[in-house]
C-alpha positions as CSV (number, residue, x, y, z in Angstrom):
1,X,101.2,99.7,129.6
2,X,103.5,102.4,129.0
3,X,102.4,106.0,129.4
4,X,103.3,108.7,126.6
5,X,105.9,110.5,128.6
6,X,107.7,107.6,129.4
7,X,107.8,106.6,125.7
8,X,109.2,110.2,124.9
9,X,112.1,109.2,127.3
10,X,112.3,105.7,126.2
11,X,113.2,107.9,123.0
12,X,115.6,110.3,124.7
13,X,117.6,107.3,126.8
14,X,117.9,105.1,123.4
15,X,119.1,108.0,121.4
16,X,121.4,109.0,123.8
17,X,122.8,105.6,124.6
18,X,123.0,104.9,121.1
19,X,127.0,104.3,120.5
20,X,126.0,105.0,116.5
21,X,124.1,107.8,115.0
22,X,120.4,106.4,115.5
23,X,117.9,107.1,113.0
24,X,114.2,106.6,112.0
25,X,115.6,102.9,111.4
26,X,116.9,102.3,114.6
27,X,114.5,103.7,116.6
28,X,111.7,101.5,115.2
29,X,113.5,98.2,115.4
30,X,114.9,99.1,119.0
31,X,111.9,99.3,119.7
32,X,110.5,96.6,118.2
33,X,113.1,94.0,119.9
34,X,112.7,95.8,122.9
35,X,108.9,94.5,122.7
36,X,109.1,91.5,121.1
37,X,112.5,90.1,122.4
38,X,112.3,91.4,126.0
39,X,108.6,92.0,126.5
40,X,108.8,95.5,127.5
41,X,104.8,96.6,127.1
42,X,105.2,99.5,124.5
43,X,101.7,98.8,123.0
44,X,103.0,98.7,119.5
45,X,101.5,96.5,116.5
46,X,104.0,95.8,114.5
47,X,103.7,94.8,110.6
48,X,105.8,93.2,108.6
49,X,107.1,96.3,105.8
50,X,109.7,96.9,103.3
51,X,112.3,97.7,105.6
52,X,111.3,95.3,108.3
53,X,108.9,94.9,111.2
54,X,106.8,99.1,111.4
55,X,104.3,100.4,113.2
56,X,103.8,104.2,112.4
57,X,102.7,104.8,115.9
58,X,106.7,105.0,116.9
59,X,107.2,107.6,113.8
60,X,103.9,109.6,115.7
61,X,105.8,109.0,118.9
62,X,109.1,110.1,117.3
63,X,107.5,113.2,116.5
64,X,105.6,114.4,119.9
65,X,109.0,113.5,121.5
66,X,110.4,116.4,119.1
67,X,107.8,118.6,120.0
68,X,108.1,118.3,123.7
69,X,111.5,119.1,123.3
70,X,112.9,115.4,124.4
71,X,114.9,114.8,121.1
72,X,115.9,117.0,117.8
73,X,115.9,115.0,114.3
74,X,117.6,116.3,111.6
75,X,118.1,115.2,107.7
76,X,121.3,113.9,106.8
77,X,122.9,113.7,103.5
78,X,124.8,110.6,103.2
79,X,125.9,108.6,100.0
80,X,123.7,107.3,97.8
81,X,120.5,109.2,99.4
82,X,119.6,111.0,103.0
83,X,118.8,109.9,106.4
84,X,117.7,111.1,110.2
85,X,119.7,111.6,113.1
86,X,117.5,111.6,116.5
87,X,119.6,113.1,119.1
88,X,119.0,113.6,122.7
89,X,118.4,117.4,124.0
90,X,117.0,116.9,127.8
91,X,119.3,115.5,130.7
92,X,119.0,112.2,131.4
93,X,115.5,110.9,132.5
94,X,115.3,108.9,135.6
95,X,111.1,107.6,135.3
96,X,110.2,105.0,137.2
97,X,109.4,103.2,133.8
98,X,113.5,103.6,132.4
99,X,114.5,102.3,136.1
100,X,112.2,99.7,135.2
101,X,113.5,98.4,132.2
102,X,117.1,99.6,132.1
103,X,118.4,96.2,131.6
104,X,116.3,95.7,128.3
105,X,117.4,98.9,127.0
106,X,121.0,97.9,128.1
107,X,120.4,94.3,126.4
108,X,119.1,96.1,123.2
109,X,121.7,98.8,123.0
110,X,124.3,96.6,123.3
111,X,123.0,93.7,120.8
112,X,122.0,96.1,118.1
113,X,123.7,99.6,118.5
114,X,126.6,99.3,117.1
115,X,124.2,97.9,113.7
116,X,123.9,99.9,110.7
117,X,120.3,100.2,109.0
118,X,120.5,97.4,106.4
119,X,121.6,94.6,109.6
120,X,118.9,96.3,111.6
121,X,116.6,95.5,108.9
122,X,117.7,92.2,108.5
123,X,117.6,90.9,111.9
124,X,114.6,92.3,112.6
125,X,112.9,90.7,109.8
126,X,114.5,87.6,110.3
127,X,112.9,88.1,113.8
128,X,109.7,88.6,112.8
129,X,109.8,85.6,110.3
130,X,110.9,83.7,113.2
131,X,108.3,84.9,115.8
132,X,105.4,85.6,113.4
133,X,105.3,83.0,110.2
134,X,106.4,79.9,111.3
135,X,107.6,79.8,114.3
136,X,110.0,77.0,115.6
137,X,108.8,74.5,112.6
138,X,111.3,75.2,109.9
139,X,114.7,74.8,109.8
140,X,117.9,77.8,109.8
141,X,117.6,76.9,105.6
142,X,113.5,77.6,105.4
143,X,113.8,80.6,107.6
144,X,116.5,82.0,105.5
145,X,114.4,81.0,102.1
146,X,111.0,82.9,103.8
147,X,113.4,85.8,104.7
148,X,114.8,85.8,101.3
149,X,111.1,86.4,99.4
150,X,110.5,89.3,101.7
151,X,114.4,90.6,101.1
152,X,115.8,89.3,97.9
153,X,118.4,92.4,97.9
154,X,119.9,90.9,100.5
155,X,121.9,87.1,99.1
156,X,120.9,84.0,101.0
157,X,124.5,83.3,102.7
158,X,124.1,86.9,104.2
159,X,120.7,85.8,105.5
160,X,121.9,83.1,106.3
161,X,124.9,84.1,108.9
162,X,123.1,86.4,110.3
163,X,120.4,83.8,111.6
164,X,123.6,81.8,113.0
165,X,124.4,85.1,114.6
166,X,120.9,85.2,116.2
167,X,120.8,81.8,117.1
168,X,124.3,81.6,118.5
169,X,122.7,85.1,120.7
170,X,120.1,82.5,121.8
171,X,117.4,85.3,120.6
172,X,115.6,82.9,117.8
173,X,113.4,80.0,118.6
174,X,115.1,76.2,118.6
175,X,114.2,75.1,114.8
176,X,114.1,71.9,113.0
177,X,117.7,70.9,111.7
178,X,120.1,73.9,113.3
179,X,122.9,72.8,115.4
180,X,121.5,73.0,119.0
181,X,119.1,70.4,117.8
């Protein structure tokens, strides 16, 4: 299991390698396919919320990390409401735990960095439907109609391509009627 310093970097390195402005958003689903798609032991329990998979233990993380000086957050207006940007503020951290797991946080970073909140949202709940309701009975159509219920502001074609995008990524399980099958 990870220890609570190594998390604070695990915090520093994503923020920093971020390519995008990373926010609360990103940080909890980076984290969340970090431990669920690449088995990295973060401890997390993830539950399924209104903006995806949460556990507030990475906001409680989020914020020691700030305190320790390992990040700064700030509030951003943007259109249409406000958001956080986590940047980095130490040098680089070279733990034996990042060395570790620096391909993950490579694989992550460049799978889902470049992602804006709403697709990070998206895939990670498409993840979790994938992983946690039914996993590897339904088909791409049964996934997207579970997904759907949970998101109905997102249309069912946009649901849709992005599970082709996942599968076609090989990171969903092989389901009843899509085209590997």
């Amino acid at each position: 299991m990870i220890d609570d310093n190594s998390k604070y970097e695990l915090i520093e390195t994503l923020a920093r390698k971020c390519p995008n402005r990373m926010g609360r958003t990103a940080l909890m689903k980076f984290m969340y396919f970090l431990q669920t798609l690449r088995n990295v032991p973060l401890g997390y329990r993830f539950s399924l919320h209104s903006y995806g998979p949460f556990d507030s233990d990475v906001l409680s993380d989020l914020g020691e990390a700030e305190l320790l000086g390992y990040v700064n957050s700030e509030v951003k207006d943007y259109p249409g409401g406000y958001g956080y940007e986590i940047k980095d503020t130490e040098p680089p951290s070279k733990s034996e735990f990042l060395d570790e797991h620096e391909d993950d946080i490579g694989w992550v970073i460049d799978e889902f960095g470049s992602d804006k909140s709403a697709d990070l949202e998206l895939s990670s709940t498409i993840v979790f439907a994938d992983r946690e309701e039914r996993p590897c009975s339904q088909s791409t159509e049964d996934l997207a109609s579970l997904v759907h219920q949970v998101k109905p502001h997102f249309s069912k074609a946009r649901i849709i391509q992005r599970i082709e995008r996942l599968e076609e990524k090989g990171i969903l399980g092989q389901r009843k009627g899509n085209k590997s099958n």
